[in-house]
Structures are given as C-alpha cells and as structure tokens.
PyMOL CGO cylinders between C-alpha atoms (Angstrom):
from pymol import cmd
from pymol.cgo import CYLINDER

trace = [
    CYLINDER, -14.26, -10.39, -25.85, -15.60, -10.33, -29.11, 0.3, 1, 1, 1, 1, 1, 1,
    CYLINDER, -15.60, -10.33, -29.11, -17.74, -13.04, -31.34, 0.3, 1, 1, 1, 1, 1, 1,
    CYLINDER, -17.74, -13.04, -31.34, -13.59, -15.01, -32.47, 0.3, 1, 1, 1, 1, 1, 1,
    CYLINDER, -13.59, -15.01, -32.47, -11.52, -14.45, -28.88, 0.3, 1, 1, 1, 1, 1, 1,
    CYLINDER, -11.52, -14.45, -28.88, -11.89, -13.86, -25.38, 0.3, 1, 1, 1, 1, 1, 1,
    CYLINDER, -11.89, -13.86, -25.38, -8.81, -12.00, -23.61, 0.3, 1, 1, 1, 1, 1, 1,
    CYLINDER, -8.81, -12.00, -23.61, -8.05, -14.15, -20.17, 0.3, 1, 1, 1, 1, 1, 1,
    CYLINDER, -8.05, -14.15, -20.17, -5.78, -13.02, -18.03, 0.3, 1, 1, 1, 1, 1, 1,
    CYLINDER, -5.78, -13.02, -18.03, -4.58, -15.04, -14.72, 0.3, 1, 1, 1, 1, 1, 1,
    CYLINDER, -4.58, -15.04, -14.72, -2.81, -13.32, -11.76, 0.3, 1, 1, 1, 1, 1, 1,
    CYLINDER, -2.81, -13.32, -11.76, -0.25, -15.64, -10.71, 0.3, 1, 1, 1, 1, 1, 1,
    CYLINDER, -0.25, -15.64, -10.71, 0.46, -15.78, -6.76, 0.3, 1, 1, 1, 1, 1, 1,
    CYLINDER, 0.46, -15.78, -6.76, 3.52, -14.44, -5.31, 0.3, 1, 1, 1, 1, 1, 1,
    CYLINDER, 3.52, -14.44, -5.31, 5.22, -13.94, -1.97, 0.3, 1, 1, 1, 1, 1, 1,
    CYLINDER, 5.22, -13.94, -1.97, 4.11, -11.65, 0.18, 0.3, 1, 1, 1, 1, 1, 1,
    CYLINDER, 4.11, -11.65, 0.18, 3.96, -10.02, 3.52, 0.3, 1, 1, 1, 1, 1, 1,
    CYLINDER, 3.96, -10.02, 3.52, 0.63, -10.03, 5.34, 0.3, 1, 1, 1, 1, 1, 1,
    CYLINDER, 0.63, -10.03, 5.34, -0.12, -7.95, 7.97, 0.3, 1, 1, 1, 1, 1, 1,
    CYLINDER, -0.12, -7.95, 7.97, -3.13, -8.06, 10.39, 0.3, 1, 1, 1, 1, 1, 1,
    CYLINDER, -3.13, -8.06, 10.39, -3.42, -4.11, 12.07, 0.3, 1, 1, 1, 1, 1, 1,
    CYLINDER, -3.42, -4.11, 12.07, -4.60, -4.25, 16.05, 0.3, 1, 1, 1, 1, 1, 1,
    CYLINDER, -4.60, -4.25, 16.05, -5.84, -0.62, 15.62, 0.3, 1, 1, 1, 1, 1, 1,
    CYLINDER, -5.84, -0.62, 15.62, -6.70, 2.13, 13.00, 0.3, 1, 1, 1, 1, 1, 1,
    CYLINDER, -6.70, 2.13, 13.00, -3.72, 3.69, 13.73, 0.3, 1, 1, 1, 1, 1, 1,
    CYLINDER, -3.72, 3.69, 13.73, -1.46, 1.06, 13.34, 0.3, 1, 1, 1, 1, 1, 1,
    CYLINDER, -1.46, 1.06, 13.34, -2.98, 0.60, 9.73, 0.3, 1, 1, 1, 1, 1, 1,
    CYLINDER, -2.98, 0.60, 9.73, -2.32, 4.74, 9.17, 0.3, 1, 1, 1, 1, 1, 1,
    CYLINDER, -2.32, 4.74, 9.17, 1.21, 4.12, 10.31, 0.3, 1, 1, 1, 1, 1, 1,
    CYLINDER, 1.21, 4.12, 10.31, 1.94, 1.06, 8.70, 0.3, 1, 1, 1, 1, 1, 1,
    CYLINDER, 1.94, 1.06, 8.70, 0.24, 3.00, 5.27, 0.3, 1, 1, 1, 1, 1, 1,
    CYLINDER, 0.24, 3.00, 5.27, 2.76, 5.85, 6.25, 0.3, 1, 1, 1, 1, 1, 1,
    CYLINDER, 2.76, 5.85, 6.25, 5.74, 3.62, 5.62, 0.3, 1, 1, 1, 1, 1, 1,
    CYLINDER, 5.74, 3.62, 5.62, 4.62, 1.78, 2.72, 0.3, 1, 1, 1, 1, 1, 1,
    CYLINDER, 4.62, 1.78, 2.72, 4.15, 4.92, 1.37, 0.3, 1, 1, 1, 1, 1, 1,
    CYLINDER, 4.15, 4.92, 1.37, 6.83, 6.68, 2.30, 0.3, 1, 1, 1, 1, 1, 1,
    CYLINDER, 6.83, 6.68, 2.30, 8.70, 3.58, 0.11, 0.3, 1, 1, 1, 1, 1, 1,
    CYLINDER, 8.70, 3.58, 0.11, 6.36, 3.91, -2.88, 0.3, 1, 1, 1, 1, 1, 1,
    CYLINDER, 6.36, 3.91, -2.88, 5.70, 0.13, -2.64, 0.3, 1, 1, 1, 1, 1, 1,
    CYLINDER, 5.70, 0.13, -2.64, 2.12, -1.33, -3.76, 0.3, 1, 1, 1, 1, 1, 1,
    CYLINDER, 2.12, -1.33, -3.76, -0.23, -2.26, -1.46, 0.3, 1, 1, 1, 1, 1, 1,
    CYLINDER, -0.23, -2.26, -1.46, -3.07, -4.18, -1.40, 0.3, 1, 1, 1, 1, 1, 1,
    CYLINDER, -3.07, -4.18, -1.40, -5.86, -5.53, 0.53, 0.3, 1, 1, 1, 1, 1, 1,
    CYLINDER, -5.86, -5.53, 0.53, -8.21, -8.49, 1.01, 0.3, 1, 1, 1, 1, 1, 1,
    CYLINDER, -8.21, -8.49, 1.01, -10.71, -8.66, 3.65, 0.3, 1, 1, 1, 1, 1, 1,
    CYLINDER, -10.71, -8.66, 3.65, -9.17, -7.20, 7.07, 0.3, 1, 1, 1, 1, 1, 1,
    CYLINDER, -9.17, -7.20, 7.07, -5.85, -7.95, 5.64, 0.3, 1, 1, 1, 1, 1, 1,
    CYLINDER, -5.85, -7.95, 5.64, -2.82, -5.80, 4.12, 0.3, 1, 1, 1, 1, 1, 1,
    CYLINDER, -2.82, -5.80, 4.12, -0.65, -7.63, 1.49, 0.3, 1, 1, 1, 1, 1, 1,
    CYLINDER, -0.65, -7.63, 1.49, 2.59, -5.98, 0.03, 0.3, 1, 1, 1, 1, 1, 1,
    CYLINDER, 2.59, -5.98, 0.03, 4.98, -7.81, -2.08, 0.3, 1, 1, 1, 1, 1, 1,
    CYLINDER, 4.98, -7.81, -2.08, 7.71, -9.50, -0.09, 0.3, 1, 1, 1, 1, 1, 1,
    CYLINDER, 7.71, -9.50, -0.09, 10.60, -7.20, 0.55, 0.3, 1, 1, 1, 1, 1, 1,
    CYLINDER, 10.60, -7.20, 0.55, 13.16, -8.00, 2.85, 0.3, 1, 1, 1, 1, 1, 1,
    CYLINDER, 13.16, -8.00, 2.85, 14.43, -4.77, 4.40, 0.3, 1, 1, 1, 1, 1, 1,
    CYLINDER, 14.43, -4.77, 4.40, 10.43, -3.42, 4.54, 0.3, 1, 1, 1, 1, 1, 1,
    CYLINDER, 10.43, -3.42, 4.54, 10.09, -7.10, 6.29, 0.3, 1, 1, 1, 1, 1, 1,
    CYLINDER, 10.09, -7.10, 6.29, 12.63, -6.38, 8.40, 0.3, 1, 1, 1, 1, 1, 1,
    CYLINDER, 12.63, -6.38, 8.40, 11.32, -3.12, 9.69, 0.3, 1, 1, 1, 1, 1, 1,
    CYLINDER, 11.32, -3.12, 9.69, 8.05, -4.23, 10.54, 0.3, 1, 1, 1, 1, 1, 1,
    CYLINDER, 8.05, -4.23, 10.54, 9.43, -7.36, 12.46, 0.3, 1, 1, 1, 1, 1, 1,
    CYLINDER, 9.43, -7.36, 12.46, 10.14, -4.90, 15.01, 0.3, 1, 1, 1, 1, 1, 1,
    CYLINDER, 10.14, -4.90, 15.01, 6.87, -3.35, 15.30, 0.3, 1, 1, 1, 1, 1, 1,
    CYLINDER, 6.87, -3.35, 15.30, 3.62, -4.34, 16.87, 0.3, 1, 1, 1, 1, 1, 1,
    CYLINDER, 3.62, -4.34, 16.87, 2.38, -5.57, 13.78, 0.3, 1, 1, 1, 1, 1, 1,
    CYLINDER, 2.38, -5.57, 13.78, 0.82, -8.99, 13.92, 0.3, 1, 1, 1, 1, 1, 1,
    CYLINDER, 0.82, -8.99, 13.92, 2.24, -10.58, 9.80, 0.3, 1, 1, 1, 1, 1, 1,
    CYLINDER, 2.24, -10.58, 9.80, 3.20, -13.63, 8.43, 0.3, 1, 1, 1, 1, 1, 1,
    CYLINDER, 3.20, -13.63, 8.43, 4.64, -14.64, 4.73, 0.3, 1, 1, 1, 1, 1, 1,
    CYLINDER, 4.64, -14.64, 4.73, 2.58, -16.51, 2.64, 0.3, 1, 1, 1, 1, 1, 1,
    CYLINDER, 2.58, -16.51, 2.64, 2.11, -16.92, -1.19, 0.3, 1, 1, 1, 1, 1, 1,
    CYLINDER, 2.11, -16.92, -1.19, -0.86, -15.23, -2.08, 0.3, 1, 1, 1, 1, 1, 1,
    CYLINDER, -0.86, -15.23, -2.08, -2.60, -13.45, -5.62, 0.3, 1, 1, 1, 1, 1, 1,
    CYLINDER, -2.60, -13.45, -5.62, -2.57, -9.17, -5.15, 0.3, 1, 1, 1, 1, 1, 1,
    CYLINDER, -2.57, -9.17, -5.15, -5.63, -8.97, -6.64, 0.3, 1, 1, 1, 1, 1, 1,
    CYLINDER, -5.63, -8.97, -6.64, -7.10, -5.73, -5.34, 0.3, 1, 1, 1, 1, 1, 1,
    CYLINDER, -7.10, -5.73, -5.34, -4.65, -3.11, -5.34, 0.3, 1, 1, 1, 1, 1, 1,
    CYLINDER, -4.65, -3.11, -5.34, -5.43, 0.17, -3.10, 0.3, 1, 1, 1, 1, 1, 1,
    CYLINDER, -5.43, 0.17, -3.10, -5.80, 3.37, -5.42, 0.3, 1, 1, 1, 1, 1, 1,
    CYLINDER, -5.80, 3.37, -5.42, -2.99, 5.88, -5.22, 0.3, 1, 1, 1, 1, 1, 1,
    CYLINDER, -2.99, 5.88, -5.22, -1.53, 8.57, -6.55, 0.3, 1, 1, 1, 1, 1, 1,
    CYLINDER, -1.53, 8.57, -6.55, 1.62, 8.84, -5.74, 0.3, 1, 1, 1, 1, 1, 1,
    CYLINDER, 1.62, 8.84, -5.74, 3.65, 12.24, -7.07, 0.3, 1, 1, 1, 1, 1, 1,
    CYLINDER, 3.65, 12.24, -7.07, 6.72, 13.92, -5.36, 0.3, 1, 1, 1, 1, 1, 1,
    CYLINDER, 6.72, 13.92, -5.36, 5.72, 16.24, -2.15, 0.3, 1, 1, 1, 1, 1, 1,
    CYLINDER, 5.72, 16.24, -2.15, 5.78, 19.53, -3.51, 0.3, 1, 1, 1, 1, 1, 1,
    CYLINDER, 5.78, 19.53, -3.51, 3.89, 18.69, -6.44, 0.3, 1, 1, 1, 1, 1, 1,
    CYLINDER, 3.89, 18.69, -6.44, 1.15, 16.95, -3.75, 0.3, 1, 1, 1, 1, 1, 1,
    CYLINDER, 1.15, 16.95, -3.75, 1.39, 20.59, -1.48, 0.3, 1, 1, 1, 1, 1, 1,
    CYLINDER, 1.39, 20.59, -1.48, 0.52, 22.14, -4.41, 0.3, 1, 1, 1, 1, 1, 1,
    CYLINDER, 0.52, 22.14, -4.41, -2.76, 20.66, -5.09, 0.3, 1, 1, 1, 1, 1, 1,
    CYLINDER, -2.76, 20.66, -5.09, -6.07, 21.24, -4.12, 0.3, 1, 1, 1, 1, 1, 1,
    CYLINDER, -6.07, 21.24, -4.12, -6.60, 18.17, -1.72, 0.3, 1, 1, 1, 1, 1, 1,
    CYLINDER, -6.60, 18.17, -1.72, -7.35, 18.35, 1.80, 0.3, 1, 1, 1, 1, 1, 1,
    CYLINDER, -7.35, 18.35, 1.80, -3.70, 16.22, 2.23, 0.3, 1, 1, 1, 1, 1, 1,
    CYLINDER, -3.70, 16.22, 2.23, -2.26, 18.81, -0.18, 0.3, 1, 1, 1, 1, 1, 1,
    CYLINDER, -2.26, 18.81, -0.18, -3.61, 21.97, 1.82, 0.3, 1, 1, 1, 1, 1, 1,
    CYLINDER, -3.61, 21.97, 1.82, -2.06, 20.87, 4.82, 0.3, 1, 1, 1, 1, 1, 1,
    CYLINDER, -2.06, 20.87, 4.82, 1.11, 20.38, 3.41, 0.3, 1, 1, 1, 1, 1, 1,
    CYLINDER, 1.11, 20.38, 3.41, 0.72, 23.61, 1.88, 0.3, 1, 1, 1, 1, 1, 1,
    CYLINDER, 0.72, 23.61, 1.88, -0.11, 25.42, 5.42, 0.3, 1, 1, 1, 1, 1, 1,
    CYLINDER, -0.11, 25.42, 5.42, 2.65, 23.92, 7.06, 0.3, 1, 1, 1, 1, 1, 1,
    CYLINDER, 2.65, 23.92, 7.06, 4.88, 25.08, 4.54, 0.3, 1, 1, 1, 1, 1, 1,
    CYLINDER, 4.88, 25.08, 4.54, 3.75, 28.56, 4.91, 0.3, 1, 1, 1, 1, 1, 1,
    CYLINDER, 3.75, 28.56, 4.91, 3.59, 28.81, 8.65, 0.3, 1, 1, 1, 1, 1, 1,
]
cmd.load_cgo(trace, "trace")
C-alpha cells in the first residue's frame, strides 16, 4: 500500500480433505503422515485441512479419522520446517536430539 496502489490478494478455495481428530493422538498421528508426505497442512478452528489428494485420501479412509471433502480457502497454514532427517538429527532441537540419541544408542 502506498499513497497510488494497494496490493490485494484473494485466496481462491480449493478441494480439500477435512479431518475432525477424536483425540490428541490421533491429531499427532495423522501430523505423522502428513508429514512423513511433505504435504501442507493447515488448520481452522478444531479442524485439519490438507489439499485433496487421492492416495493420502485413501489412506485415511481406513482410519478412525472422522473427514469429509469440501471446497474450502487454506488460509492459515501450520509453520514447518521441513529438511531431510539427518540434517533435522543434527540440530539442536529437542526433535533433533532425540533423533540424534537414537542414532547413537
């Protein structure tokens, strides 16, 4: 924004995969395999939203996760780094020192 233009951007909706987790730990595990496919995920309310993919769809069908498919804006993305393991066991995070022990021992 200055004193000629103003910059407006609009996020368009898309299709996506919503999921509703019963328990903390089904949210961990259902991060763990998002992750574990370096897909985006993001969140609104008590809600998880991840672009539509059909084998990551597919997966989750058979789990205890309660989701439907709906169009939907990804406005708030979680924050992530996301680098190869070794280079994460190598760091000085708390995820990273674990890695690092189990590595070791």
């Amino acid at each position: 924004l200055d004193e000629k233009s103003m910059i407006v951007i609009g996020i368009i909706s898309t299709q996506c995969i919503v999921i509703t987790a019963n328990s903390i730990m089904a949210a961990a595990a259902l991060c763990y395999e998002i992750g574990n496919r370096h897909l985006p995920l993001f969140y609104e309310e008590n809600e998880l939203l991840i672009p539509y993919d059909v084998p990551l769809y597919n997966l989750l069908q058979s789990s205890e996760y309660v989701m439907r498919i709906e169009e939907r804006k990804l406005n708030n993305p979680f924050k992530t780094t996301v680098l190869p393991h070794i280079q994460v066991a190598g760091s000085g995070n708390a995820t990273g020192k674990i890695l690092q022990l189990s590595i070791t021992e």
